[in-house]
N, C-alpha and C positions, 0 to 999 in steps of 0.2 A: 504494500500500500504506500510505503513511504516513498519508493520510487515512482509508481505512476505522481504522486501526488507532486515531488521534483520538477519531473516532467512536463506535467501541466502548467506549475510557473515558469518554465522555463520557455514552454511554447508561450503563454500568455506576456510574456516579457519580450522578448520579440516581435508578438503581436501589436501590443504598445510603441514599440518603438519603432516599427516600418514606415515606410515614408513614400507617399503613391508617387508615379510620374508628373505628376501636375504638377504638385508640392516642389517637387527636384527639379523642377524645369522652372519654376518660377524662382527658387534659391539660385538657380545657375546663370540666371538672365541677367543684361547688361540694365543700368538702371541711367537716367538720365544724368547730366552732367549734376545738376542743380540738387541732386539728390544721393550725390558721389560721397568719398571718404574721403576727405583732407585732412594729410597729414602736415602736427603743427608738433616741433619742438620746445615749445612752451604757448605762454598766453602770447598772441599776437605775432608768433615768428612762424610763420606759415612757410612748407618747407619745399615748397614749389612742386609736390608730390600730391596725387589722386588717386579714387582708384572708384572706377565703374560696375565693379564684380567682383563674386568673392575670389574668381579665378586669378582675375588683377590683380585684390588686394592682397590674395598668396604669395604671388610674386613680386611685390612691392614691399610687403614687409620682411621678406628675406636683403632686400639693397638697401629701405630708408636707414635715413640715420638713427641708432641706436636711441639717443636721447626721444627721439620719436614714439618707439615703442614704449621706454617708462612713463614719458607724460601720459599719452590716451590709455595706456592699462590702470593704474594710479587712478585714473579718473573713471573707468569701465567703458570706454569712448567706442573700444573696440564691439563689447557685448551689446549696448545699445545702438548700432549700428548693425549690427549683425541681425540682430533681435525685428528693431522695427523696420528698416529698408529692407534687407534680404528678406526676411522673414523667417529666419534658419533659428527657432527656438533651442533647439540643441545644441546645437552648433554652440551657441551663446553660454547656453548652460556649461556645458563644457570648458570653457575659457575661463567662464567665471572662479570653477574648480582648481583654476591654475595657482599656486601660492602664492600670495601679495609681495612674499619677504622674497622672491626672485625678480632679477635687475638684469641690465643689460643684454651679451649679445646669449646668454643661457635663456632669458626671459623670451627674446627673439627663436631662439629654436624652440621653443616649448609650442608655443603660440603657433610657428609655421609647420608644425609636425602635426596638431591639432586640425588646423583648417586643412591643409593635405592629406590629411585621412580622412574628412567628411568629404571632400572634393572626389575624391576615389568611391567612395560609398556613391554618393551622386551618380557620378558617370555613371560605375558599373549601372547601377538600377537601370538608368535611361538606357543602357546599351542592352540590356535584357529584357526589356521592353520593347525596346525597336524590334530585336530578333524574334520575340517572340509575336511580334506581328507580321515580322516579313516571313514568317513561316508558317503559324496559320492563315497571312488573308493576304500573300502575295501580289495580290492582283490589286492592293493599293499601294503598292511602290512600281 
């Protein structure tokens, strides 16, 4: 009993946490300029850096400058950005999880190994989706 019983939260956790194609096509979508991430190394020193996507902002926060990443973490800049533009609730939560008391370019790998794992989870889905349409209903590609 104890094992079926495992099992079932184990599948029900899962459950929970799946993420349809719509949802990962709308986290993965470019967002307009006026609704982008800008990155600022303090109050008012804007770092001549943006980012349109979470795709973007993966690869921008592996280059921006360091002091970048402590201000908007510090601040949750990254989670509320993630949260309300993407709309990637997970995602957020996840970052949030990251320890306060880590700085610099450690705090930059934590963060960009975080959003590159939900990035991979995304794709794949979308990509097992598509197959799984181009294979039962070929006749709409």
């Amino acid at each position: 009993m104890k094992m079926i019983r495992g099992e079932l939260m184990t599948a029900k956790k899962r459950a929970e946490s799946r993420i349809d194609s719509e949802l990962a096509s709308k986290i993965l979508r470019t967002v307009p300029q006026n609704q982008a991430f800008y990155f600022f190394t303090g109050v008012g020193q804007y770092s001549g850096e943006l980012a349109t996507s979470l795709t973007d902002f993966c690869r921008k926060i592996e280059t921006i400058d360091v002091r970048a990443v402590d201000f908007h973490f510090k601040r949750r800049d990254f989670q509320k950005w993630i949260r309300g533009t993407i709309g990637d609730l997970d995602l957020a939560n996840e970052i949030d999880k990251i320890q306060k008391s880590i700085q610099g370019e450690k705090l930059r790998d934590k963060i960009h190994q975080t959003i590159e794992r939900r990035l991979t989870e995304l794709k794949e889905l979308l990509a097992s989706k598509e197959g799984f349409l181009m294979v039962t209903f070929p006749s709409l590609w």
